[in-house]
C-alpha positions as CSV (number, residue, x, y, z in Angstrom):
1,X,0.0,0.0,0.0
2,X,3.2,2.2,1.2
3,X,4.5,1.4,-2.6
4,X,1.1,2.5,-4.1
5,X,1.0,5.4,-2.4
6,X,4.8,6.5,-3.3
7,X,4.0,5.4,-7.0
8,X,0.9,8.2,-6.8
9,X,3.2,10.7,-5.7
10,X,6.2,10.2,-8.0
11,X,3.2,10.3,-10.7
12,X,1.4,13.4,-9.3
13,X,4.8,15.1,-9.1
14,X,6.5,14.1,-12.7
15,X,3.3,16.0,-13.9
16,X,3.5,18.9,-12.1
17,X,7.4,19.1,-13.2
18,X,6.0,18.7,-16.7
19,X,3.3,21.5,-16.7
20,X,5.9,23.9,-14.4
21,X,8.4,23.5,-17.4
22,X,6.0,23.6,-20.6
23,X,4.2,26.5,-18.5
24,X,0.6,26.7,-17.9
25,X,0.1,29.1,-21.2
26,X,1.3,25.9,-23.3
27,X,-0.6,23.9,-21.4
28,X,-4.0,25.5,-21.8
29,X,-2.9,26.4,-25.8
30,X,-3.0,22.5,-25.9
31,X,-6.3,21.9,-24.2
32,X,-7.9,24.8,-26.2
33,X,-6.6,23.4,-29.8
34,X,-7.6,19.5,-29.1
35,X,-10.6,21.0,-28.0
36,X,-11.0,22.8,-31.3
37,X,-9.9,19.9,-33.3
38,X,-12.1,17.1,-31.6
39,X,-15.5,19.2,-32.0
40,X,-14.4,20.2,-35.5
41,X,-14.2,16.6,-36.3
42,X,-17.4,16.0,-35.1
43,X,-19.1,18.2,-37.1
44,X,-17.6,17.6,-40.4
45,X,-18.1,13.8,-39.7
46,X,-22.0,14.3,-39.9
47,X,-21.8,16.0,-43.2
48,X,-20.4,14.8,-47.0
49,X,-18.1,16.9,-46.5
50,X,-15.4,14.3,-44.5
51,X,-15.2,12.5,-48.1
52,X,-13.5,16.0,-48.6
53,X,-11.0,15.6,-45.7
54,X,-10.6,12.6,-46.4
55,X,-9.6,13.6,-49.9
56,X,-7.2,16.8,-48.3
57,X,-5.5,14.1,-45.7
58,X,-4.3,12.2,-48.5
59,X,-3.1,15.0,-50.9
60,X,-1.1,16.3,-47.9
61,X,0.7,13.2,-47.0
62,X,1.6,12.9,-50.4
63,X,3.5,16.7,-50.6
64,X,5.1,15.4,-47.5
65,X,6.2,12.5,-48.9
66,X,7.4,14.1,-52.3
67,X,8.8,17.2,-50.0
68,X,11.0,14.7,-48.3
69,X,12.4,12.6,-51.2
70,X,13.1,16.2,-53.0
71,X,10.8,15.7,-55.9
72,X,10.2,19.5,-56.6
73,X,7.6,19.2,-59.5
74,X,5.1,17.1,-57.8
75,X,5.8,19.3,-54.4
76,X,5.2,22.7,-56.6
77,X,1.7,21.3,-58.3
78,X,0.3,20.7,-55.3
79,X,1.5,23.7,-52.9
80,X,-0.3,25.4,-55.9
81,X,-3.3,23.2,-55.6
82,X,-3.5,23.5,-52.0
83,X,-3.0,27.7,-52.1
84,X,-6.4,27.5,-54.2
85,X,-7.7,24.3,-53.0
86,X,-8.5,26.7,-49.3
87,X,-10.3,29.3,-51.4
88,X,-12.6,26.7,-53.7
89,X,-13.0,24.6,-50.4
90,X,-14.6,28.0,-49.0
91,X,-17.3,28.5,-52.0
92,X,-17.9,24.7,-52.3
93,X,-19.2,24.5,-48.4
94,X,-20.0,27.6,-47.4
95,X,-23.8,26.3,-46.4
96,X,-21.8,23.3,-44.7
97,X,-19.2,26.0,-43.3
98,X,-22.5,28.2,-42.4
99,X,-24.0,25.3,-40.6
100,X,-21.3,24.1,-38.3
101,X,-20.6,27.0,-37.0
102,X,-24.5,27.7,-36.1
103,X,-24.6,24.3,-34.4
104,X,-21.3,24.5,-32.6
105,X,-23.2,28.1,-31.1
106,X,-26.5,25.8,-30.4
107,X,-24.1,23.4,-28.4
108,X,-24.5,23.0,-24.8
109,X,-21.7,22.1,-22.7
110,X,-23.7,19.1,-21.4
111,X,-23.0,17.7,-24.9
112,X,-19.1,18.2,-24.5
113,X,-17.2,14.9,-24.2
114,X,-20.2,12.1,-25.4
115,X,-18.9,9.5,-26.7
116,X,-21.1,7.4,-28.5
117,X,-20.2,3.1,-29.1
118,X,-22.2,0.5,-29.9
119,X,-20.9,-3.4,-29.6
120,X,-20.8,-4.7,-34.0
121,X,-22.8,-7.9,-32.9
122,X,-25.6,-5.7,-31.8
123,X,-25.4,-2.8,-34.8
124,X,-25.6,-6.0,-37.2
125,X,-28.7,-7.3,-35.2
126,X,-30.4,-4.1,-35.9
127,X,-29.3,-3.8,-39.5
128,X,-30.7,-7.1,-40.0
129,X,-33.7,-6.3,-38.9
130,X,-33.6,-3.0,-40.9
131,X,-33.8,-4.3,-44.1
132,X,-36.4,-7.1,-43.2
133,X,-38.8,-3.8,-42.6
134,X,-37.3,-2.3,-45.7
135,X,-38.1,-5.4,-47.9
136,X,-41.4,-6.1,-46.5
137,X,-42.4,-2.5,-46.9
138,X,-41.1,-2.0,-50.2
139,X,-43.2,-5.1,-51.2
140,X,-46.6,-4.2,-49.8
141,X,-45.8,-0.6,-51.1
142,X,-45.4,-2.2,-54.3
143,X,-48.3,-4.1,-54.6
144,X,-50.6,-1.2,-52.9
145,X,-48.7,1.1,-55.5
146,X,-48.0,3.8,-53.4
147,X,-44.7,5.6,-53.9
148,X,-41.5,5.8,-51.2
149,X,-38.2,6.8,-50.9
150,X,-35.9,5.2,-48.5
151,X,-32.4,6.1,-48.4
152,X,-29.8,3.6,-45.9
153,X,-26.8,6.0,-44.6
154,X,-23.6,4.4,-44.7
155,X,-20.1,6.2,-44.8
156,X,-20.8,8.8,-45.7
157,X,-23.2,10.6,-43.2
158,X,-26.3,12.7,-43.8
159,X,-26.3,15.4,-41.4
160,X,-26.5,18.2,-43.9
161,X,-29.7,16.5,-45.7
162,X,-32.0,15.2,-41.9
163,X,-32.7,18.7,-40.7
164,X,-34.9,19.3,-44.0
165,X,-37.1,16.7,-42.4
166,X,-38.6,15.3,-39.5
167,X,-36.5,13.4,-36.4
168,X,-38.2,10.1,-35.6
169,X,-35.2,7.5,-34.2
170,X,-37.3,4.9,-33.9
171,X,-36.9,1.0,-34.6
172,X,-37.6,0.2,-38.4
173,X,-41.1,-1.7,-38.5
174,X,-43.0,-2.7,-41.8
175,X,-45.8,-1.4,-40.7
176,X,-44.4,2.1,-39.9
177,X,-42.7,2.7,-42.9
178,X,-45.9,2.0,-45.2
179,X,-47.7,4.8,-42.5
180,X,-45.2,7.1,-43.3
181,X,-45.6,6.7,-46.7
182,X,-49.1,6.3,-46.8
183,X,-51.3,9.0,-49.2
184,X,-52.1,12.4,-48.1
185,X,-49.8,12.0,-44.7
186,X,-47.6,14.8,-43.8
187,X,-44.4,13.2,-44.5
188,X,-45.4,10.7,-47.5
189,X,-43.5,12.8,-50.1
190,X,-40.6,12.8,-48.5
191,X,-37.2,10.9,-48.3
192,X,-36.9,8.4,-45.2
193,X,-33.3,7.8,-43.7
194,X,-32.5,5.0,-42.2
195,X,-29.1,5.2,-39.9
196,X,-27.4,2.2,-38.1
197,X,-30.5,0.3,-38.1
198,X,-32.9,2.7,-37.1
199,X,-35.6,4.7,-38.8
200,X,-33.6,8.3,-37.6
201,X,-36.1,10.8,-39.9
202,X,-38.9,10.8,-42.4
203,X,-39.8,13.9,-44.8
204,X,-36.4,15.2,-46.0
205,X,-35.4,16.6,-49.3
206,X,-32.5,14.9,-51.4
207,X,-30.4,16.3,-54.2
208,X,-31.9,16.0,-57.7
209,X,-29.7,14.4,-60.1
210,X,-29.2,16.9,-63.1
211,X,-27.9,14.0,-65.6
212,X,-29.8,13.7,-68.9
213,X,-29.5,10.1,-69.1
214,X,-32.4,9.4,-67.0
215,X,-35.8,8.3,-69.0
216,X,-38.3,10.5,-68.8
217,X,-40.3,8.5,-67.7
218,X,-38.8,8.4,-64.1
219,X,-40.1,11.2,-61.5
220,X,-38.9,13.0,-59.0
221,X,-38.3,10.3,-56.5
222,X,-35.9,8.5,-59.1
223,X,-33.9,11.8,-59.8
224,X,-33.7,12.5,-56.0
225,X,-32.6,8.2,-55.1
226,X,-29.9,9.5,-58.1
227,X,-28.6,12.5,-56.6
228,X,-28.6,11.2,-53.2
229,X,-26.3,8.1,-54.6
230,X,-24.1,10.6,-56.9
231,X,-23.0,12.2,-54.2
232,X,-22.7,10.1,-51.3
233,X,-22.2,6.1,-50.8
234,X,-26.0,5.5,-49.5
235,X,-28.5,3.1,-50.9
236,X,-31.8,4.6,-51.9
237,X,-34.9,2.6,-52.6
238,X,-37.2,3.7,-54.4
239,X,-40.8,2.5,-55.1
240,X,-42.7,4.0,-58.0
241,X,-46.6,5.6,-57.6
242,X,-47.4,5.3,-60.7
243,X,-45.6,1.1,-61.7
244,X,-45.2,-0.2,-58.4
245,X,-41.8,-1.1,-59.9
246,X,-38.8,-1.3,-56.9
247,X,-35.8,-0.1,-57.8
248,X,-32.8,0.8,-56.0
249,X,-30.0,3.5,-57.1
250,X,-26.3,3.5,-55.3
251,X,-23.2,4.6,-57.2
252,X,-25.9,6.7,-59.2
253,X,-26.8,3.6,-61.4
254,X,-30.3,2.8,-61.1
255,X,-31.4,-0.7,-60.7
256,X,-35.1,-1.2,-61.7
257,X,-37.1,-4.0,-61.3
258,X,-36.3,-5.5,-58.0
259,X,-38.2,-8.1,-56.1
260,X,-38.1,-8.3,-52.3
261,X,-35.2,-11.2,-52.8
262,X,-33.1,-9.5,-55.0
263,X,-33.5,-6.4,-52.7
264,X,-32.9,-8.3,-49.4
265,X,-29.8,-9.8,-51.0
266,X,-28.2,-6.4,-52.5
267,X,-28.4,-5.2,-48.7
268,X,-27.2,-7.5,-46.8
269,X,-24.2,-8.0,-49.1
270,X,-23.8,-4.0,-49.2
271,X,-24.8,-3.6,-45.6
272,X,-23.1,-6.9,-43.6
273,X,-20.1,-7.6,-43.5
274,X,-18.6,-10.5,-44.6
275,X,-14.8,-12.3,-44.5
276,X,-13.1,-11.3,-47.6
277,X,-13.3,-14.5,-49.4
278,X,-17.1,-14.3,-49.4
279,X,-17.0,-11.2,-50.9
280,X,-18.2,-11.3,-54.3
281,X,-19.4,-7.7,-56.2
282,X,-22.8,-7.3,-56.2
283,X,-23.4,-4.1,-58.3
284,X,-22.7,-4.5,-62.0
285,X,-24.3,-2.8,-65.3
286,X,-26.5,-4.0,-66.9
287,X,-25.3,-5.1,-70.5
């Protein structure tokens, strides 16, 4: 216990030597710039716009790889393309800029420091029974022709896109999805999003794709189920009003003409894990 005790106070007293010598100003600069960093991080992880860090992280770690082997062509091109790359970076995301910094004022300090983990057994239990709901909606939907639009989050988050709708965070159900969707309700025109297994909000507004290679004979919902999977890595479903036809859009190709098994078995390969030599592609063009 003596030993304990001495071992506390060498410890206590190494850090005290460490903070007198770095100084409390360093010290608080420190805190204050984690600080920065960690909530920063946050933010930009609930946007598309971390596919863009994720982008920058690489091009930097390549100048500093070229900068130390000397290779003074490829470390000019992209000094250059980072001295521009801050201004363009600024027009491309000023509404994702805009909105960070408007939530990191709505922030409580109650929020601070939450850490949020879930065990991968349990997320795959809930994903599992995600797209049972999903297929066994989009079927009755079909046959009841009534139109829908679920998208399924994956990397890429959605943050930007939920606040055009309505909050739910409820577990997925058949039955709920085909009342959201149901005529004349408030939220039946909308997109739903579904996030780590759980309905999370109904009634938001997706991207349009603007490509000219879609029939005209697709509506609205197909162009948005498009857009949303041009620009992000989510799988949108998409059930037509006027066919009853499923079809399902990720990579912005469209897939039309789904049944429930075909649609159960895109998922679960897209959305479950599997060991590497089980992996086989399950998204290719049609000829």
């Amino acid at each position: 216990m003596q030993e304990l005790a001495f071992a506390a106070g060498e410890f206590w007293r190494n850090i005290n030597s460490v903070i007198a010598s770095a100084g409390y100003a360093d010290l608080l600069d420190i805190l204050v710039v984690a600080y920065i960093l960690y909530h920063t991080i946050r933010l930009v992880r609930e946007t598309r716009a971390m596919q863009l860090v994720k982008g920058i992280v690489v091009i930097l770690l390549i100048w500093l790889v070229a900068h130390n082997l000397n290779m003074i062509t490829l470390t000019t091109i992209i000094r250059n393309i980072v001295q521009w790359g801050i201004l363009a970076i600024v027009i491309l995301f000023q509404p994702e800029l805009r909105r960070a910094l408007e939530q990191m004022g709505r922030s409580k300090f109650s929020n601070f420091g939450r850490f949020g983990s879930e065990g991968k057994e349990q997320l795959m239990a809930k994903v599992r029974t995600m797209i049972e709901a999903v297929c066994q909606s989009a079927e009755e939907l079909s046959k009841d022709r009534t139109g829908a639009l679920m998208v399924i989050e994956r990397e890429t988050k959605l943050g930007d896109i939920i606040p055009s709708g309505t909050i739910i965070d409820s577990a997925p159900s058949a039955s709920l999805i085909c009342n959201i969707f149901y005529p004349n309700t408030p939220m039946h025109d909308g997109a739903m999003i579904l996030r780590e297994g759980r309905l999370h909000a109904a009634g938001c507004f997706l991207p349009l794709s603007a490509s000219n290679e879609i029939g005209r004979e697709l509506g609205t919902r197909h162009r948005a189920a498009l857009g949303i999977s041009e620009v992000s890595d989510a799988i949108a479903i998409v059930v037509s009003e006027e066919t009853g036809q499923i079809s399902v859009a990720i990579n912005g190709e469209l897939k039309r003409g789904c049944s429930r098994a075909n649609l159960a078995s895109l998922l679960e390969v897209s959305l479950i894990p599997k060991p590497e030599e089980q992996r086989k592609p399950f998204w290719r063009k049609s000829s």
